[in-house]
C-alpha positions as CSV (number, residue, x, y, z in Angstrom):
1,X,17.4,-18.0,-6.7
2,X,18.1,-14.3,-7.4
3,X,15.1,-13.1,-6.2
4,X,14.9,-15.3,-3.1
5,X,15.6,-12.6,-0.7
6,X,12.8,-10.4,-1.7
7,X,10.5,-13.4,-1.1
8,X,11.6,-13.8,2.1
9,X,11.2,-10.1,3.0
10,X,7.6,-10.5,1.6
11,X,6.8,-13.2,3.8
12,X,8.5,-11.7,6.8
13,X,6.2,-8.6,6.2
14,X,3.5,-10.8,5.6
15,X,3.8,-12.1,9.1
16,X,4.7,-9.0,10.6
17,X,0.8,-7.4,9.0
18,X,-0.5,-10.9,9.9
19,X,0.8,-9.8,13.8
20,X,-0.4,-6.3,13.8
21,X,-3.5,-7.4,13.0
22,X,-2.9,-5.0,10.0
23,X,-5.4,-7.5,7.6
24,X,-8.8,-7.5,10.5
25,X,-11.1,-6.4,9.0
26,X,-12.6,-5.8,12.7
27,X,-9.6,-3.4,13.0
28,X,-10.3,-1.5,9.9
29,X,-13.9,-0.9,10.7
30,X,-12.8,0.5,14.2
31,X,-10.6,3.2,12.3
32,X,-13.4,3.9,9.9
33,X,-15.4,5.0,12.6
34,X,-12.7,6.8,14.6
35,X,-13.0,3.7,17.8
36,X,-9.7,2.9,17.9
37,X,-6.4,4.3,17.6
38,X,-4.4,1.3,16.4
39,X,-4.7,1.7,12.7
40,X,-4.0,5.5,13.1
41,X,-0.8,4.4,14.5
42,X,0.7,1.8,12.3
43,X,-0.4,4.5,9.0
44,X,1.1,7.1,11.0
45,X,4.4,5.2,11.8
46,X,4.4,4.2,8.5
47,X,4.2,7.9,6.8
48,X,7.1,9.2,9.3
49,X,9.1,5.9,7.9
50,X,8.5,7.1,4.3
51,X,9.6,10.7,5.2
52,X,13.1,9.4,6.7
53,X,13.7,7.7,3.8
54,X,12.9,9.9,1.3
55,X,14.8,12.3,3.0
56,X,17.8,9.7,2.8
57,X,16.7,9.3,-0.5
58,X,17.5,12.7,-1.8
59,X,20.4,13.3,0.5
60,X,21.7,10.3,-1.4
61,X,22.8,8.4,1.9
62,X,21.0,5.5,1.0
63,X,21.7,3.2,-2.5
64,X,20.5,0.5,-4.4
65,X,21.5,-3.0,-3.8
66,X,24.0,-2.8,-7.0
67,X,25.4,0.5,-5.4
68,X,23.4,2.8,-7.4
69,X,22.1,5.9,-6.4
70,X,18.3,6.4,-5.9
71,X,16.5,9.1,-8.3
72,X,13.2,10.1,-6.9
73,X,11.3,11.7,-10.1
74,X,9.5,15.6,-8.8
75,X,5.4,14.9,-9.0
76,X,3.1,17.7,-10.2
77,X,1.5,19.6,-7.5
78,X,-2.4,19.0,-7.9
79,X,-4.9,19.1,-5.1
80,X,-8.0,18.0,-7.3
81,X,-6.3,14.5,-8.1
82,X,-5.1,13.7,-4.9
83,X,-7.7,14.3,-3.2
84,X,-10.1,12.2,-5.7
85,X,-7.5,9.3,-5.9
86,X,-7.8,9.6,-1.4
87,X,-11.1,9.2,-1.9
88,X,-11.5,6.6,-4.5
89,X,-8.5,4.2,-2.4
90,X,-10.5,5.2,0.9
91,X,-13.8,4.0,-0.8
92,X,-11.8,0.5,-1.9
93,X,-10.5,0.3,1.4
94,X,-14.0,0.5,3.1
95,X,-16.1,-1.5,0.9
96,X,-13.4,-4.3,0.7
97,X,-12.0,-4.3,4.3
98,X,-8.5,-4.3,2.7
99,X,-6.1,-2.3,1.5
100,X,-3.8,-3.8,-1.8
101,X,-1.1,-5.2,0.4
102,X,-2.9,-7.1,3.2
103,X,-5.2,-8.5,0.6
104,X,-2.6,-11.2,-0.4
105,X,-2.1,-12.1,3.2
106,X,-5.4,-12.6,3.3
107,X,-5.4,-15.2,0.8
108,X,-2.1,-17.0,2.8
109,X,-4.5,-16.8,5.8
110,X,-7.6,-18.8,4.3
111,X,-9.5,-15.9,3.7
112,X,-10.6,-17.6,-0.5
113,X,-13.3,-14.2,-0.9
114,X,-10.2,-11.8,-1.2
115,X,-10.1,-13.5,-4.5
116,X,-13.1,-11.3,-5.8
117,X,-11.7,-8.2,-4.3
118,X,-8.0,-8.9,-5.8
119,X,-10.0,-9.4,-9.3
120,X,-11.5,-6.2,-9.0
121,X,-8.1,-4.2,-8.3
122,X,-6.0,-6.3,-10.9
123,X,-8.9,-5.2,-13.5
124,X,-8.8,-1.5,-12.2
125,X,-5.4,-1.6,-12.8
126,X,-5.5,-3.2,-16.5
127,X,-8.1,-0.3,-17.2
128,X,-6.7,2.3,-15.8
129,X,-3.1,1.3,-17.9
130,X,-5.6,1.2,-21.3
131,X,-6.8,4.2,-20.0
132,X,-3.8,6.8,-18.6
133,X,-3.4,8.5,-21.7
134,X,-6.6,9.9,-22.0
135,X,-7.2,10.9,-17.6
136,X,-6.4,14.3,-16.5
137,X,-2.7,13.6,-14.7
């Protein structure tokens, strides 16, 4: 019961990606090949979202449900890996049609062949756990 309300916030953003027709695949392909504009826009509303709130963040005007302060942890500067890790997630994106969230709304809408893609990201995530000590970071 403790953990109800995040559930219901994950189904509510379910439905809300389910709406936005966040999880076509039609829609995806139109922003891979620069047709549509609709993508573009969600992303984009989506990055100016996570600069408020980091900027809240760090201000500290914004807490934890318990009332504690947020930390936000400085990341290394490095152009090489991000633009290698843009790549590889744009890659994923493309061949799969789905990016990691949507892919489990997929599954609530019927779609059972997310299953294979889901496999493949839960088993690049086990690796790349066994393997984060020894990649350039």
């Amino acid at each position: 019961m403790k953990y109800i309300k995040f559930f219901l916030v994950g189904i509510l953003f379910g439905i809300v990606m389910s709406k936005a027709e966040i999880i076509s695949w039609f829609r995806i392909y139109e922003m891979f090949k620069f047709q549509s504009f609709h993508m573009y826009g969600i992303i984009g509303s989506a990055v100016v979202l996570g600069m408020i709130s980091m900027f809240l963040f760090r201000k500290k005007m914004v807490k934890t449900f318990e009332g504690n302060e947020i930390h936000i942890a400085p990341k290394k500067v490095g152009l090489y890996r991000n633009l290698l890790g843009g790549i590889l997630f744009g890659l994923g994106w493309a061949l799969a049609g789905a990016c990691p969230g949507p892919m489990f709304v997929l599954i609530g809408r019927g779609i059972v062949a997310i299953l294979i893609v889901i496999f493949g990201a839960t088993l690049g995530a086990f690796l790349y756990g066994l393997l984060k000590d020894k990649l350039p970071h």
